[in-house]
ZATI-305766 format. One line per 5 residues: number of its first residue (from 1); their letters; for each residue x, y, z of C-alpha. Coordinates in Angstrom, 1 decimal, m for minus. Layout:
% ZATI-305766
NUM) a) X:Y:Z  ... .
***
This chain:
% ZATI-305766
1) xxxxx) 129.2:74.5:179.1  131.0:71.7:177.9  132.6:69.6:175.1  135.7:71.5:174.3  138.0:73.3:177.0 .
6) xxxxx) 139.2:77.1:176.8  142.3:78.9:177.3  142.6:82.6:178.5  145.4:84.1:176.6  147.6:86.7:178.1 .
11) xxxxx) 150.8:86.1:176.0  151.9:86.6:172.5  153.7:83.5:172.6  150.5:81.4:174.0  148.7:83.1:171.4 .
16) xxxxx) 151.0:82.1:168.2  150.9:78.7:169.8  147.3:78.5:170.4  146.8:79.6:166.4  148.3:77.0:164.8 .
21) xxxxx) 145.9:74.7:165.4  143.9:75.8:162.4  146.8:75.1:159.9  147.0:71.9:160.7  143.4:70.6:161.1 .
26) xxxxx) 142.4:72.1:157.9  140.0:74.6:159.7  136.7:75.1:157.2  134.9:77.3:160.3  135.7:79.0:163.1 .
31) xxxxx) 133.5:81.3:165.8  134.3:84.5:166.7  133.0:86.9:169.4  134.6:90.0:171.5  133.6:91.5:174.5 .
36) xxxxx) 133.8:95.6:174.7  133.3:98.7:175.9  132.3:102.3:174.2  131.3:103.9:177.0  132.9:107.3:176.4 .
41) xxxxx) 134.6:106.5:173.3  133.6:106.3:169.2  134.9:103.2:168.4  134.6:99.9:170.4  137.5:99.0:172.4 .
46) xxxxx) 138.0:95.9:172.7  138.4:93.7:175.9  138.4:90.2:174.8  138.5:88.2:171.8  137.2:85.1:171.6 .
51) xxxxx) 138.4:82.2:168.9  136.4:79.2:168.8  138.0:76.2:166.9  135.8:73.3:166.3  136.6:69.5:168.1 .
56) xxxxx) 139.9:71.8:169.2  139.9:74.5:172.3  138.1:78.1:172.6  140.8:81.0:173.1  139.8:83.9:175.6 .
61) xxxxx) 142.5:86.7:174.3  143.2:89.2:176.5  143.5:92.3:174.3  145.3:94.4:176.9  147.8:91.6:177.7 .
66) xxxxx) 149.2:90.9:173.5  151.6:93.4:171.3  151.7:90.7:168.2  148.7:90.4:166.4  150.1:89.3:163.3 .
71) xxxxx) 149.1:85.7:163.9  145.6:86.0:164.6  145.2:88.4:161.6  146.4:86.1:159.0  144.1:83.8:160.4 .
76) xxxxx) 140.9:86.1:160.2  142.0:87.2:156.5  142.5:83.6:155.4  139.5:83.5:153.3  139.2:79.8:153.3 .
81) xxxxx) 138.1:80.0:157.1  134.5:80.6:157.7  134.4:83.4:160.6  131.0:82.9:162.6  129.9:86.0:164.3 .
86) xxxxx) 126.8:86.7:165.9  125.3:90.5:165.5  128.4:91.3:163.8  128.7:95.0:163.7  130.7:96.1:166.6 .
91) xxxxx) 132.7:93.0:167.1  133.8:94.7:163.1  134.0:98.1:163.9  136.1:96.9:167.1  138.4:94.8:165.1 .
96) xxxxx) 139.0:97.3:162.0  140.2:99.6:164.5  142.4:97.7:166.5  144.1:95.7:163.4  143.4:98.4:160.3 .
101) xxxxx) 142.0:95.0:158.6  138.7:93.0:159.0  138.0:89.6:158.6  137.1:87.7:155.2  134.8:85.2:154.8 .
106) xxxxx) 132.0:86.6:157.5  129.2:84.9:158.6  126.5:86.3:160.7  124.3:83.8:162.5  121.5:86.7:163.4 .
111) xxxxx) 121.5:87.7:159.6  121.3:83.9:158.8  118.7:83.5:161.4  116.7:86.5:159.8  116.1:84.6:156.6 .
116) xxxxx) 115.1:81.6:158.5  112.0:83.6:159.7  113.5:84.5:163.0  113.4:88.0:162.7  115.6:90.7:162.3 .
121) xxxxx) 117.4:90.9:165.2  117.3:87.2:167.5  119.2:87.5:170.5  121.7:84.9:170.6  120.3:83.5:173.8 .
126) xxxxx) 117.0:83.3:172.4  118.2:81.3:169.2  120.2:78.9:171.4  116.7:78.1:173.5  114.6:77.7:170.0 .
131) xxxxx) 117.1:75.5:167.8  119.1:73.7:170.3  116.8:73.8:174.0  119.5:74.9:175.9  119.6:78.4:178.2 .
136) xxxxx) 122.6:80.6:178.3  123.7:82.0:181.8  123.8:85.7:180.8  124.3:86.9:184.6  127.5:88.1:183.8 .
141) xxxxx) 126.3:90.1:180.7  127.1:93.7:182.0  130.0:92.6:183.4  132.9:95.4:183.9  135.5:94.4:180.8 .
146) xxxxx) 137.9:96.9:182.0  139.0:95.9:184.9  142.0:93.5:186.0  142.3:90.6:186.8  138.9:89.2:185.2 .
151) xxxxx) 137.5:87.3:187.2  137.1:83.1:186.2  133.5:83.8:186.0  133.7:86.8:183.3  136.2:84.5:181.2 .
156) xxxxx) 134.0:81.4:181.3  131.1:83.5:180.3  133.2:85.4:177.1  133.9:81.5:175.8  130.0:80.8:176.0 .
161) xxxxx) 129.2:82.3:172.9  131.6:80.8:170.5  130.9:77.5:172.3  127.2:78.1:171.3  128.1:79.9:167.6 .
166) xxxxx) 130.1:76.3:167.3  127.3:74.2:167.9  124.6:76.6:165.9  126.5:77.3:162.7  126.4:73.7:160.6 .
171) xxxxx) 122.3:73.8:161.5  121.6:77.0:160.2  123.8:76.1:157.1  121.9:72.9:157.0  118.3:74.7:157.1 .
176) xxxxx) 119.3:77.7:155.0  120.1:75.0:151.8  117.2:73.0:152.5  115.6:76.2:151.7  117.8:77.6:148.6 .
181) xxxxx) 118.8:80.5:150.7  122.4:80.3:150.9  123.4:82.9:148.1  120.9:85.4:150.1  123.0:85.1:153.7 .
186) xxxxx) 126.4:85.2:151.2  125.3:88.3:149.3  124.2:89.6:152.9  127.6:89.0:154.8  130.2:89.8:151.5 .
191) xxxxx) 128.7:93.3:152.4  130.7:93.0:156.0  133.9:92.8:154.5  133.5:96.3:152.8  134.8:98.8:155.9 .
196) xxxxx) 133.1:101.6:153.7  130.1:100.0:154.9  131.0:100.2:159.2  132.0:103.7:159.1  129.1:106.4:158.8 .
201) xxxxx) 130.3:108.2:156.2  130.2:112.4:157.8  128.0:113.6:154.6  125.2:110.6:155.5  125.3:111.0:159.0 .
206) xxxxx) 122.6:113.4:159.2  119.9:111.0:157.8  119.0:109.2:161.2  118.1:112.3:162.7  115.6:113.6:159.6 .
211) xxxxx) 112.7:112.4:160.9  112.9:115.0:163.8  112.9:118.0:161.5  110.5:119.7:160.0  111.8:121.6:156.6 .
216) xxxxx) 114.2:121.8:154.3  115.7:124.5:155.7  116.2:122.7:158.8  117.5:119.8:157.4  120.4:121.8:155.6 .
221) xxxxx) 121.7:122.6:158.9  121.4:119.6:160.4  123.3:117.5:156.9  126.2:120.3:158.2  126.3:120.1:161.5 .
226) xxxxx) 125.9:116.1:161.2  128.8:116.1:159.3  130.4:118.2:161.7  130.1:116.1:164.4  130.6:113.3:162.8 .
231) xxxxx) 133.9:114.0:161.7  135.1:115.3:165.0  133.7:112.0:167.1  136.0:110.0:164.8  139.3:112.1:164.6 .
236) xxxxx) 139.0:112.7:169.1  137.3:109.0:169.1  134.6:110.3:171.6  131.3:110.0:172.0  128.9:111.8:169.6 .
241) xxxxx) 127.0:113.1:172.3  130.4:114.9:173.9  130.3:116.8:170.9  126.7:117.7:170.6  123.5:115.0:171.4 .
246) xxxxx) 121.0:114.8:169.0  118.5:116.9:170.8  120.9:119.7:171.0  122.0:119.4:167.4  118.1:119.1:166.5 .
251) xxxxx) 117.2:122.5:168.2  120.7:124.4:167.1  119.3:123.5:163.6  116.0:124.7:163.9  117.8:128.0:165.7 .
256) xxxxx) 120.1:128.7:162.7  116.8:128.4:160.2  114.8:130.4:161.9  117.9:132.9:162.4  118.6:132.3:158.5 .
261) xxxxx) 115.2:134.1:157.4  115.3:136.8:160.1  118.8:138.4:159.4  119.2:138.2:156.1  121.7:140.7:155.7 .
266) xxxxx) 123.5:141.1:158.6  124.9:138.0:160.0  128.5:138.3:159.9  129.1:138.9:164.2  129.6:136.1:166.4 .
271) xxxxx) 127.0:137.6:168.7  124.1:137.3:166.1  124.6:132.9:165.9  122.2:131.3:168.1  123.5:130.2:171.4 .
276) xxxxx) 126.4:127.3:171.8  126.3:126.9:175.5  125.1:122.8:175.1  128.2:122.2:173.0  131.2:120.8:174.8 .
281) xxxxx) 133.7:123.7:175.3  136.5:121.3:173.2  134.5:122.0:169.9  132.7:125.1:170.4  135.7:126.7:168.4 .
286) xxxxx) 134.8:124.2:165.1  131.1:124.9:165.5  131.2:128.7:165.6  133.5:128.9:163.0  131.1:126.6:160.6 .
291) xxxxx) 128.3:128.4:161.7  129.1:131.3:159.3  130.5:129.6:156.7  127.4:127.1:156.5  124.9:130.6:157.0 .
296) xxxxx) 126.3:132.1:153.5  126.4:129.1:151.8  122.6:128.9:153.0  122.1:132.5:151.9  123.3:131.8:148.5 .
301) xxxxx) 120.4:129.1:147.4  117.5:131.5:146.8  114.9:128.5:146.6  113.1:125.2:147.8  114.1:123.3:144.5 .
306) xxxxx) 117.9:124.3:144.7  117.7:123.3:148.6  116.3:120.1:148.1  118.6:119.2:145.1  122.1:120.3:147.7 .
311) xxxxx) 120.6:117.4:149.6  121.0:114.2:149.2  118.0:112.0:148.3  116.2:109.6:151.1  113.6:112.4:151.4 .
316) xxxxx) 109.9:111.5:150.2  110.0:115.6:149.3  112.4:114.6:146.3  109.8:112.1:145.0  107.3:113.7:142.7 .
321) xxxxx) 103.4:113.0:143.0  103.9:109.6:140.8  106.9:108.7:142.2  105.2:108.9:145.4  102.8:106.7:144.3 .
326) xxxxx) 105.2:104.5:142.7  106.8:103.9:146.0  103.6:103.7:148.2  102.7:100.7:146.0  105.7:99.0:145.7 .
331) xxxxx) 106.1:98.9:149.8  102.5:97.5:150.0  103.5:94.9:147.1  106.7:93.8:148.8  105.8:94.1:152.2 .
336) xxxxx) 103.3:90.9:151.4  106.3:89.5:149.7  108.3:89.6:152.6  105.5:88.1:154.6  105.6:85.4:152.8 .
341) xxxxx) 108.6:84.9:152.4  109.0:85.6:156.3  112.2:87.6:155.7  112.4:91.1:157.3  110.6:93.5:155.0 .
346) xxxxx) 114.1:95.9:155.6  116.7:93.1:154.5  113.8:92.6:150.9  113.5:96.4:150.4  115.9:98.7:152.5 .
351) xxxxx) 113.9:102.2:152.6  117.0:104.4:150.7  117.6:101.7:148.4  114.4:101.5:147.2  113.6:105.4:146.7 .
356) xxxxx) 117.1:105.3:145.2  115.6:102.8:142.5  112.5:104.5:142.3  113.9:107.7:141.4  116.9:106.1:139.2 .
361) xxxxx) 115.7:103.1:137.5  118.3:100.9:136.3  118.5:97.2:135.0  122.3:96.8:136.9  120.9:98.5:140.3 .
366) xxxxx) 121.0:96.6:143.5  117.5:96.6:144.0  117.1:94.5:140.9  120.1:92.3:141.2  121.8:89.3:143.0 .
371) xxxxx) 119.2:87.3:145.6  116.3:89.8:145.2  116.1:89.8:141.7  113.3:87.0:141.1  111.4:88.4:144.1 .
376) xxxxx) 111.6:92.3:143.3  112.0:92.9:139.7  108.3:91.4:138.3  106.7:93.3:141.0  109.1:96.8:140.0 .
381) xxxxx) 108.3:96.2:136.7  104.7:95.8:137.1  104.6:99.5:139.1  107.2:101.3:136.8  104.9:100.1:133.6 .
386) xx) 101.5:101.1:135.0  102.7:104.6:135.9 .
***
């Protein structure tokens, strides 16, 4: 790696010296990166971050080593900037925990790369080899972030990727306009900025594991206990799985179904809730209390069609026979669209945003709207008409 030089920064006054750069040279564009860990813990914790100022230097920022922050934050929310990530998503998480703020004006190269028929999910490494025929040394990939002093080879490797994000961003810009795509990567990326949007929401977080279950009944318990967990990862910022993996949580839900039916009327004793002993001893006390509370509220919905309307929609049981219908069709109609468009089928038609169109129809929803309108409202229109 070349070109520009970097700077490991261990000060608060190297750092508010480093930053003015930008003010002065007009900055349109910077790169970003951060280097973390999350081990043990909910949110990242950040090691490094990385600052790449074009023609200028790269900054290595030692997050242990700075107290002020107030420099570098005015500079990510100075919506003029460009702020180049790569895979975005924990560097965001990372950063709207340690700051309370996130950057304006995101950029993600992977998403960009995505609608340049890349895929959905280029490595960086990868994208470096294909548009610029360079290889990345990525031998110090797993290093230990941790641990002080870094060595010169961990900080040299933390300022490769903003070098490369540098060198990557006014090509992708250049190819994405040759091809009228720009408003698709900036609809994409304004999405970033919305912290709603990082944090699983405790009431949602049930929907990843629904696949594993089998019936309504067991996905009632799991949308409570999902939320349960959930909620407790992010107040003790642990790990999910030190509350309750999802295997456990999967079979305690099929437990407390099966127990639902079979003691009907007596289920008020601790003894009678289905065994805790996978549950780390630190939260057994919020589960067996919620166990109760979420068996009578169970008890009180005496049918399938109240249970599936406490849910919240994403299921295919909530579609009726046409709507089923509607949606198989409309996946086979813009899967081909997305094929030829080579865009990921996911970023054309994300799976709950579709059944949420399907089942609520609307000329303002975001199904129908901003860069997917041309390509998905003919063909929705087409399907809603012919049902």
């Amino acid at each position: 790696m070349s070109q520009i030089p970097f700077h490991f920064i261990q000060h608060d006054d190297q750092l508010k010296k480093s930053l003015d750069y930008p003010v002065a040279q007009n900055l349109s564009f910077l790169a970003i990166d951060t280097e973390f860990t999350r081990r043990t813990t909910y949110w990242p914790q950040l090691e490094l971050i990385q600052i790449g100022i074009p023609n200028v230097a790269i900054f290595v920022i030692d997050c242990k080593a700075i107290n002020d922050w107030s420099q570098l934050v005015s500079l990510l929310q100075n919506p003029n900037i460009i702020k180049v990530f790569h895979s975005a998503r924990q560097d965001l998480e990372g950063l709207l925990k340690l700051f309370n703020a996130l950057p304006l004006s995101i950029f993600d190269i992977q998403i960009a790369a995505a609608f340049l028929g890349f895929g959905h999910s280029i490595g960086l490494g990868d994208l470096v080899e294909q548009l610029l025929g360079e290889s990345m040394d990525k031998s110090e990939q797993h290093s230990n972030w941790e641990t002080r002093p870094l060595r010169s080879a961990q900080i040299a490797y933390a300022a490769m990727d903003v070098h490369y994000l540098i060198k990557l961003y006014p090509l992708i810009i250049n190819q994405l306009g040759q091809l009228n795509r720009l408003t698709w990567i900036n609809e994409f990326c304004e999405a970033l900025e919305d912290k709603n949007k990082l944090i699983t929401i405790p009431d949602h977080a049930w929907i990843k594991l629904r696949s594993h279950l089998k019936n309504e009944n067991e996905l009632y318990f799991c949308k409570e206990f999902s939320a349960l967990r959930e909620r407790l990862a992010q107040k003790m910022d642990c790990n999910r799985s030190r509350v309750i993996n999802d295997s456990d949580l999967i079979v305690l839900c099929q437990q407390m179904a099966i127990f639902a039916f079979q003691n009907t009327d007596n289920c008020h004793q601790q003894n009678d809730i289905p065994s805790l002993n996978k549950i780390d001893a630190t939260f057994v006390g919020d589960f067996s209390h919620l166990q109760l509370a979420i068996l009578s509220s169970f008890k009180t919905i005496s049918n399938f069609k109240q249970l599936r309307t406490h849910l919240k929609h994403g299921l295919g049981t909530l579609l009726t026979s046409i709507q089923q219908r509607q949606l198989f069709d409309a996946k086979t109609k813009l899967s081909a669209e997305a094929n030829r468009l080579v865009v990921p089928m996911h970023f054309l038609a994300p799976p709950a945003m579709l059944e949420d169109y399907i089942i609520n129809p609307d000329d303002d929803h975001l199904f129908i709207t901003g860069w997917r309108k041309n390509i998905t409202k003919p063909i929705m229109n087409e399907i809603l008409l012919s049902a």
